[in-house]
N, C-alpha and C positions, 0 to 999 in steps of 0.2 A: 491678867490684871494683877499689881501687885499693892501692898498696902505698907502704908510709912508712917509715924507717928511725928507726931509737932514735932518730940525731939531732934529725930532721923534728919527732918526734911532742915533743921536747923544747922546742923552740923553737915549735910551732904546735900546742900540746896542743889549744886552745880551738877552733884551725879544723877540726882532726880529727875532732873529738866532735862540731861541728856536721856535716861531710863523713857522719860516720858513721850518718846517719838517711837515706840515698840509698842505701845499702850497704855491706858490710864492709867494712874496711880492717886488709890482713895488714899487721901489723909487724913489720921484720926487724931482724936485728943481723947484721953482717957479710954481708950476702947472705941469708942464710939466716932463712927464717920462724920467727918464734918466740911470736907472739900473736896474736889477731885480735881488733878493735875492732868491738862488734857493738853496735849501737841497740836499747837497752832502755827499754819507757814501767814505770811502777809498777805496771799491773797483771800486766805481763809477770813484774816483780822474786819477787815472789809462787811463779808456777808453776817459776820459773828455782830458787830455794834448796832447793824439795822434789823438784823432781825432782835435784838434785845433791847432797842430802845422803843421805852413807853408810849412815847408818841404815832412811832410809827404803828405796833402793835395796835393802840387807838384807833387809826386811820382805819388799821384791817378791818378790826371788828365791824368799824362802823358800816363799813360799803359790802360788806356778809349783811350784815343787818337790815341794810335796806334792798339788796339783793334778795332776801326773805320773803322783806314784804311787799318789793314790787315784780322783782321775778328778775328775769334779763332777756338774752337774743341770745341767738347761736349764733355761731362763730362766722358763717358763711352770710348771713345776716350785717352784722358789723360790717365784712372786709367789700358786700355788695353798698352799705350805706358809707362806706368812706371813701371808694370809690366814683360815686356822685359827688361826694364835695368835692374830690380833686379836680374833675371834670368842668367845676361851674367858676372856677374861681379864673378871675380873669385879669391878664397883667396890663 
């Protein structure tokens, strides 16, 4: 892990962002950590926006929460009740 100051990262953005695919680099201001420089490909970009977006985060919590308090089914369970629905449905 290596660390860079606002300065650094000012004057040697380009070398950072290549530095940064060997591993993170914290950036500090005055001493003290204030970002980290982490190495992202596209398909990484993808699972990064939905796992950090608010909304979705919301959704999790919510269906944990009511997973709490009503409980759920086992796995084998599900795949024998979805099962039956594919069975009844008729063209």
């Amino acid at each position: 892990m290596k660390f860079a100051g606002v300065k650094e990262l000012k004057h040697k953005t380009m070398e950072l962002l290549r530095d940064s695919q060997k591993g993170d680099i914290i950036i500090t201001a005055y001493g003290k950590p204030t970002a980290v420089l982490h190495h992202i490909t596209a398909d990484d970009l993808a699972d990064y926006l939905i796992e950090n977006e608010p909304s979705f985060k919301m959704r999790i919590e919510e269906a944990y929460a009511e997973y709490k308090a009503h409980g759920g089914i086992t796995a084998d369970a599900l795949i024998k009740k979805l099962g039956k629905r594919r069975g009844t449905k008729k063209i």
